[in-house]
C-alpha positions in Angstrom: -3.8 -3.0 -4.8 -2.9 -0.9 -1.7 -3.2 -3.6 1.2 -6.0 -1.6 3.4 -8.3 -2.3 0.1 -7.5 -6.1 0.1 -10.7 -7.7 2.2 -8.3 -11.0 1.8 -4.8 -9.5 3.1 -6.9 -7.8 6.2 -8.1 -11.0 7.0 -5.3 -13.0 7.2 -3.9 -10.0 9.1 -6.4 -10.8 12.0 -6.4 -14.0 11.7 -2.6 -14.2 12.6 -2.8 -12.0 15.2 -6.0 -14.2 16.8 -3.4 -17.2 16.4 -0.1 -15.5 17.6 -1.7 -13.8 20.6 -3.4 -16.9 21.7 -7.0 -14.4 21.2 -9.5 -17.9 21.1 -12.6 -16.1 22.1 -12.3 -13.6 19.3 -12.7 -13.8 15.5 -11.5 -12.0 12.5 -14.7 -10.5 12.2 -14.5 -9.2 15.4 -11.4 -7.0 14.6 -12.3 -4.1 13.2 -10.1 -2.4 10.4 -10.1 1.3 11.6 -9.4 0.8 16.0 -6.3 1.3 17.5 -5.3 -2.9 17.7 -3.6 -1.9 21.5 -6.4 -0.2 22.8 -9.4 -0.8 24.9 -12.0 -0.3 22.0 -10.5 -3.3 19.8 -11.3 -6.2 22.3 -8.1 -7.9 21.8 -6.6 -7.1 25.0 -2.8 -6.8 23.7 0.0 -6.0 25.3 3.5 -6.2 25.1 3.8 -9.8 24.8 1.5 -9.8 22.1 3.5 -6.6 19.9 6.6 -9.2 20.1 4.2 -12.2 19.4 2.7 -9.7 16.7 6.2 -8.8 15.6 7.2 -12.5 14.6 3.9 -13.6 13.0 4.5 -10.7 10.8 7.9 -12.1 9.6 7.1 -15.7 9.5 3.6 -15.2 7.7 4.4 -12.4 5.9 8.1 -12.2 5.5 7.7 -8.4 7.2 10.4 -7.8 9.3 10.2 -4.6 12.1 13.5 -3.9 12.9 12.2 -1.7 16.2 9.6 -0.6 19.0 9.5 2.5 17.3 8.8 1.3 13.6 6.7 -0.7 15.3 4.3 1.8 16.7 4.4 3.7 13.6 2.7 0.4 11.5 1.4 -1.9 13.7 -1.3 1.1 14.6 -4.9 -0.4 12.8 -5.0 -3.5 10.8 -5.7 -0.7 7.9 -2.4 1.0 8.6 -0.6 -2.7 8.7 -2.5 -4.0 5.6 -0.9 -0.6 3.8 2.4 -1.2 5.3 2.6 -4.8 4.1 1.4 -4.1 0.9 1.6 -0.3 0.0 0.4 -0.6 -3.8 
């Protein structure tokens, strides 16, 4: 199942990002699936701290590594785009 159709992946998804970025006063629900994750409209506030924070939870949780800022801004664009990226069947 491509990853931005799995309700289950996308959560865990937020979820890590809430954990890694330190985001308490936000939940998964919060997130949604189709914003930009570093702009203003998402309500996570992240920043460049957060895209290494991001970066790590993705291999640790995930076992996704990004070798680079600029394969990192290609996937790490919407929790959709990630989800797919992750898991792209």
């Amino acid at each position: 199942m491509k990853g931005s159709l799995d309700e289950v992946l996308k959560r865990r998804l937020k979820e890590m990002i809430i954990t890694e970025c330190e985001k308490e006063d936000i939940t998964a629900a919060d997130v949604p699936d189709d914003v930009i994750l570093f702009s203003d409209d998402c309500g996570l506030a992240l920043d460049s701290l957060d895209a290494l924070q991001i970066a790590v939870g993705l291999q640790n949780q995930f076992g996704v590594r990004i070798p680079d800022s600029k394969s990192f801004r290609r996937h790490v664009t919407t929790i959709n785009a990630l989800a797919d990226f992750i898991q792209p069947e």
